[in-house]
C-alpha positions in Angstrom: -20.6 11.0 3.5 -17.3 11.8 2.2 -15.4 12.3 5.7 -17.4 10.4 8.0 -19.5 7.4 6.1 -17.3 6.2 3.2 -14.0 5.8 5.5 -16.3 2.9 7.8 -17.4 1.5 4.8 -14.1 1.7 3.0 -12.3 0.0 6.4 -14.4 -2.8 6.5 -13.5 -3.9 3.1 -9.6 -3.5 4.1 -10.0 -5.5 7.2 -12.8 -7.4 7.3 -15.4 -8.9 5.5 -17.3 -6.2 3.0 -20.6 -8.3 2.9 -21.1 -7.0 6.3 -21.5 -3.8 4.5 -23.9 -4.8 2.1 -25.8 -6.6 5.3 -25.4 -3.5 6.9 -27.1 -1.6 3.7 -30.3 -3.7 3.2 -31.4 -4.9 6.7 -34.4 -3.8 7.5 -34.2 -4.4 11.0 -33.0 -1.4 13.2 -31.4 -3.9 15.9 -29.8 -5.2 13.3 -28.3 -1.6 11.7 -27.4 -0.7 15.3 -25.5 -4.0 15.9 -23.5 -3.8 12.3 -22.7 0.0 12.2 -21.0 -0.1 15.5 -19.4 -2.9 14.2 -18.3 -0.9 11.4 -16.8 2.0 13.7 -15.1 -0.3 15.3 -13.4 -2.1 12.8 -12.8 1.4 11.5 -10.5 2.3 14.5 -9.1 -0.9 14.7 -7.7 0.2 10.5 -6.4 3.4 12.2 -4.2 1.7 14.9 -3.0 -1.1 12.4 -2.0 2.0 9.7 -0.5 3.6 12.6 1.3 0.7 13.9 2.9 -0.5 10.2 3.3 3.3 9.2 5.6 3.4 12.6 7.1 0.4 11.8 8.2 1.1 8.4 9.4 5.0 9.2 11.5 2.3 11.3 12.9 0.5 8.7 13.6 3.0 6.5 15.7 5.5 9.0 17.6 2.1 10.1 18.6 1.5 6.4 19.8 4.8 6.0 17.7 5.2 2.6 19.2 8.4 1.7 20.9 7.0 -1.4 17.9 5.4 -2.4 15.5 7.0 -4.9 12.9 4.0 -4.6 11.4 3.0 -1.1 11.3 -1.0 -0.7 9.8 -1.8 2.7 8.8 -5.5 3.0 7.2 -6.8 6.6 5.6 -10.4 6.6 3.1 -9.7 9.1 1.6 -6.4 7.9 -1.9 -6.0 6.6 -2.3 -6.4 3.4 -5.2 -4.0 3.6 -3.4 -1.1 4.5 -0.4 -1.4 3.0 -1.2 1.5 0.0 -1.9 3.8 2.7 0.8 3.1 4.5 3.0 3.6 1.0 0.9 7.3 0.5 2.1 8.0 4.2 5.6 7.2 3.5 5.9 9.0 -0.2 4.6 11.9 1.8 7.5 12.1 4.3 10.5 11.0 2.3 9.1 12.0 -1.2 10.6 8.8 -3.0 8.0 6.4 -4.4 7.4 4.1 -2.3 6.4 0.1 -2.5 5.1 -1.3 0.9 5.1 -5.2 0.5 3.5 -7.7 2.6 2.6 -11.7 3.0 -1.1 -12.5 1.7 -2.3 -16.0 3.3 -1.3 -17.7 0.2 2.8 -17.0 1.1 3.4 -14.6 -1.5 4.2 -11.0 -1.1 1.7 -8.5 -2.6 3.1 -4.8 -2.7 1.6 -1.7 -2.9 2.7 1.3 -4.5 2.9 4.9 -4.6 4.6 7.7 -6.3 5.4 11.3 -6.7 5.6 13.1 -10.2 8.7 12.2 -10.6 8.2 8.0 -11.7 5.2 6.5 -13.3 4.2 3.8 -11.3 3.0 1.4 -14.5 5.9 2.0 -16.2 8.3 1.3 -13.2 6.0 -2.1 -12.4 6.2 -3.0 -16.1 10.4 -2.9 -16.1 10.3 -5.6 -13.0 7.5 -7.7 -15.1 10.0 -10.5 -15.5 10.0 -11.0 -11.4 6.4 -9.7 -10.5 3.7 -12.6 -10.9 1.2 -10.2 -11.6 0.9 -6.0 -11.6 -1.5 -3.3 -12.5 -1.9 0.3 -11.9 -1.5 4.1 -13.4 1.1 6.2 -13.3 0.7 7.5 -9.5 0.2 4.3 -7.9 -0.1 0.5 -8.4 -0.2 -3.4 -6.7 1.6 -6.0 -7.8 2.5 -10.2 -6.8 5.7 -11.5 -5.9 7.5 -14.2 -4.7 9.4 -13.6 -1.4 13.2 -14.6 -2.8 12.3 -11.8 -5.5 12.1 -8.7 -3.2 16.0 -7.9 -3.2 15.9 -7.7 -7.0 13.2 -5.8 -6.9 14.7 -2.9 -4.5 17.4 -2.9 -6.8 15.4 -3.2 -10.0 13.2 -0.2 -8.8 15.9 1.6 -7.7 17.8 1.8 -10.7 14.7 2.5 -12.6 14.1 5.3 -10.1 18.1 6.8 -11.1 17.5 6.4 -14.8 14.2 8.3 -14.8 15.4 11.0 -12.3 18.2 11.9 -14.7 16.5 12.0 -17.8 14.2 14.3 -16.3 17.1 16.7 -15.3 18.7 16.1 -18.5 15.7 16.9 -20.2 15.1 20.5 -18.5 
């Protein structure tokens, strides 16, 4: 369930439309299962080649900025997913090792990010010192979503990032 049902299901929601899950779960028609789950395994791929796509992409964007003095990722696209932008942000934490925010357009014009971090930040805490600029945030300490205007994403690199600095060192101060 864990490996091959839950990431269908899971994909759907992402992409699509997740009633067609639920439709999917209490039809009683075996046409109509057939019809819906490859549906499902389809849309499922179709999430793998958008992740790889934007995960490309933004691997992109960060070698072309040169990122290496940077101890918070920023990586804003207007025409990325929504729906896969967190895993796109666990992809990129895992090769650079710098929390990452992945940020993209929703259909009402603003940007809605996604983030994830390493042990080093605590992702509430670092959404919570850019609360004046974020519309709305939430998450825990390893990873968290926020709303934000589009003339607001520069501060935010630089907000992040200096919250990234400030951590970092008290951390190596501390030990």
């Amino acid at each position: 369930i864990g490996y091959k049902i839950a990431p269908v299901i899971n994909a759907v929601g992402r992409i699509d439309d997740p009633i067609m899950i639920i439709d999917l779960l209490t039809t009683n028609s075996a046409i109509a299962t057939n019809e819906l789950t490859v549906k499902c395994i389809n849309i499922n791929k179709q999430r793998r080649r958008i992740t790889s796509i934007v995960e490309e992409e933004a691997i992109n964007i960060v070698e072309e900025q040169n990122n290496s003095n940077t101890n918070f990722l920023v990586i804003s696209h207007k025409d990325w997913h929504t729906g896969i932008i967190g895993i796109v942000a666990s992809r990129i934490l895992e090769k650079y090792n710098k929390p990452t925010a992945i940020l993209s357009r929703a259909k009402n014009g603003l940007f809605r990010g996604s983030v994830r971090s390493n042990n080093l930040i605590k992702v509430n805490k670092a959404l919570s010192s850019c609360k004046d600029i974020l519309i709305s945030y939430g998450g825990h300490s390893a990873a968290g979503g926020f709303t934000i205007k589009e003339e607001n994403i520069k501060s935010l690199k630089e907000k992040l990032n200096k919250f990234a600095i400030f951590e970092i060192t008290n951390q190596t101060i501390g030990k």
